[in-house]
N, C-alpha and C positions, 0 to 999 in steps of 0.2 A: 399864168406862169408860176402861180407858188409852189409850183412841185421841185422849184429849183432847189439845191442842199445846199451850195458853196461855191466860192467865186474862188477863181482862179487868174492871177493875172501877169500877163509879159511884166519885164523887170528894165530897161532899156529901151528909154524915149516913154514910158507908160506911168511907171513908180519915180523914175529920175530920170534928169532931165539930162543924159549920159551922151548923146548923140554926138552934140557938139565936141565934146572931151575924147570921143572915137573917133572922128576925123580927125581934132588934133594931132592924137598919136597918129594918124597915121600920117600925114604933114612932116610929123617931126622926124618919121622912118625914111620922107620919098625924099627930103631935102636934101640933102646930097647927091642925089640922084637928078634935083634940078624942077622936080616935079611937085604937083601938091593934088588933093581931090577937086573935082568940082562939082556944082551941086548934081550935076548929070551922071556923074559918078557914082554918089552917093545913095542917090534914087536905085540906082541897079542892086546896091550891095548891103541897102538896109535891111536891117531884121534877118538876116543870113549866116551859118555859122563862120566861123574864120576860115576853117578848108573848103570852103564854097566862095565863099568873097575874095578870098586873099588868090588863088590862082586866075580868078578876071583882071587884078588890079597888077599881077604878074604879069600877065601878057600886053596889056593898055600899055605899060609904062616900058617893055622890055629888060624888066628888072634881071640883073646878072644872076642873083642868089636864089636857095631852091624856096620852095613854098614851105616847107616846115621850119626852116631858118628865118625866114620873112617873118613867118606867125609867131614867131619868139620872142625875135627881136620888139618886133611892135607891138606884143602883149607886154612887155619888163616896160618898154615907154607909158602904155598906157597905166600901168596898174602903178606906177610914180606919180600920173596925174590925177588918176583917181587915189590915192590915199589923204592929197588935199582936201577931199570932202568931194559929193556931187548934188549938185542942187536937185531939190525933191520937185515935182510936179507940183504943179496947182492943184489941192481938195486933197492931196494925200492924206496925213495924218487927220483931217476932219473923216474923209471916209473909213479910215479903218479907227478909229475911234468909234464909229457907230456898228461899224461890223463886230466890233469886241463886243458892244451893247447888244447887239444881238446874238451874238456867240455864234456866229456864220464862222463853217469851218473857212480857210482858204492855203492857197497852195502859190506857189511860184513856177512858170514854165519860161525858161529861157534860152536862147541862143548861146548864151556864154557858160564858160564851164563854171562848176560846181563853185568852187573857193570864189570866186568873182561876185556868185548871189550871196553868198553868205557874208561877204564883206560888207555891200552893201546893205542887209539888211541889219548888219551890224551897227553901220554908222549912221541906218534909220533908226534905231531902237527898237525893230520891231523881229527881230530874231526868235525872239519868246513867244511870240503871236503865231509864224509862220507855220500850219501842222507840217508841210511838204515841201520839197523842193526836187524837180524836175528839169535838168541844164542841158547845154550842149553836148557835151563830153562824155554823158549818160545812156545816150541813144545813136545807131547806127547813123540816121539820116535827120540831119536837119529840120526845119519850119523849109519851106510848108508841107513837109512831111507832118502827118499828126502824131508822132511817139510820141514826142515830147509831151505834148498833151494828155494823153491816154496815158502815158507813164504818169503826171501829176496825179491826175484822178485815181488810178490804180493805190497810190501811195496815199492817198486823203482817203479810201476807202468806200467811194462814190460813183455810183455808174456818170459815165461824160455829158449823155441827156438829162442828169441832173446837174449841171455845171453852168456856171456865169463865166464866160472867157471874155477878158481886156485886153484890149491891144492894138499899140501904133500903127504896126507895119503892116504891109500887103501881104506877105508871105506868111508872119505870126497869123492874123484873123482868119485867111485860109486853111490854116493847119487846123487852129480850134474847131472851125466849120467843117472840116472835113472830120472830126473827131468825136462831130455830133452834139456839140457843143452851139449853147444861144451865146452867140457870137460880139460883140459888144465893139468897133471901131471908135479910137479918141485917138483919132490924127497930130501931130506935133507939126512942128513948122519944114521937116524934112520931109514929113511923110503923107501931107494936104492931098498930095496931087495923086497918091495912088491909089490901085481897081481894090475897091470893097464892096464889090458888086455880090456878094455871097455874105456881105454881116446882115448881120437881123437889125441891127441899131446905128448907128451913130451920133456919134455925143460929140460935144465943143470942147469939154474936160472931165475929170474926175469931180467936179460939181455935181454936172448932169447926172454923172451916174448913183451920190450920193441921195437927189433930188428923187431918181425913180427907184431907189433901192425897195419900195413898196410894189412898184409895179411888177416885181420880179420875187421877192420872198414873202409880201403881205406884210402885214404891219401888226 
């Protein structure tokens, strides 16, 4: 497998540990409304973009307001809780500490819109590392559509079967897989139970994946 070039990885439940903090907000949006997520809920609408999530969680709840009003409202909640900081993944900065050492291009493909990666990788420090960035807001169709993927690649300058794709959710790991992409599954505590029946890999964390980074670019 060393004909791989560059790793690419989801940015939410993968890099940070953001999940939790996305249910919050959106708790703090149904609370008046009397309602909160559950985790049966959350299964459905993980790794999804907000106009694919937010009109299931409209209908579930009978919410009065429209879905782009929803999506606003509960992104200004969220992006107050994320400016407190969001806690990093286990193995993160050990893994891209040796990606640096070995001068592996890589790239970010996410659900969420553009300004949201860039914050974050801002208040990882790793903004200057990042060559790419590939988001929600950028592509027609969501995960697990594959744009968002093949748009990352495109902008790192790497064909996609040369690509290491990371990722929590069921819908992210099928998007990279379907983008031609060796597929890489690190499940979080929301996203244990879902079909990765299409990754090449699965890993326990961003350890494992630091552990086999030989098995995939050589050493």
């Amino acid at each position: 497998m060393s004909q791989l070039q560059a790793i690419i990885f989801d940015m939410d439940g993968l890099m940070v540990d953001s999940e939790p903090l996305s249910q919050q907000a959106w708790d703090e949006y149904l609370r008046p409304y009397g309602h909160q997520l559950t985790p049966e809920i959350v299964s459905q609408i993980i790794g999804l973009r907000a106009d694919m999530s937010t009109p299931t969680i409209k209908e579930m709840f009978n919410l009065p307001e429209p879905v782009p009003v929803i999506i606003q409202k509960r992104a200004a909640i969220y992006s107050q809780i994320r400016a407190n900081g969001v806690p990093t993944m286990p193995g993160l900065h050990e893994l891209h500490d040796e990606i640096a050492r070995r001068q592996i291009p890589w790239a970010v493909a996410t659900s969420s819109p553009h300004h949201h990666a860039e914050e974050i990788l801002q208040q990882l420090g790793l903004q200057n590392r990042c060559r790419a960035i590939a988001a929600g807001d950028e592509v027609a169709d969501g995960k697990p559509n594959p744009a968002i993927y093949l748009l990352a690649a495109e902008r790192l300058g790497i064909p996609p079967q040369h690509c290491l794709a990371l990722e929590d959710s069921g819908p992210g790991s099928l998007a990279a897989a379907r983008a031609g992409m060796t597929a890489i599954a690190i499940p979080n505590a929301q996203t244990k139970t879902a079909d990765f029946s299409h990754v090449h890999h699965r890993y326990s964390s961003l350890h494992e994946v630091l552990a086999n980074l030989d098995t995939f670019f050589g050493d």
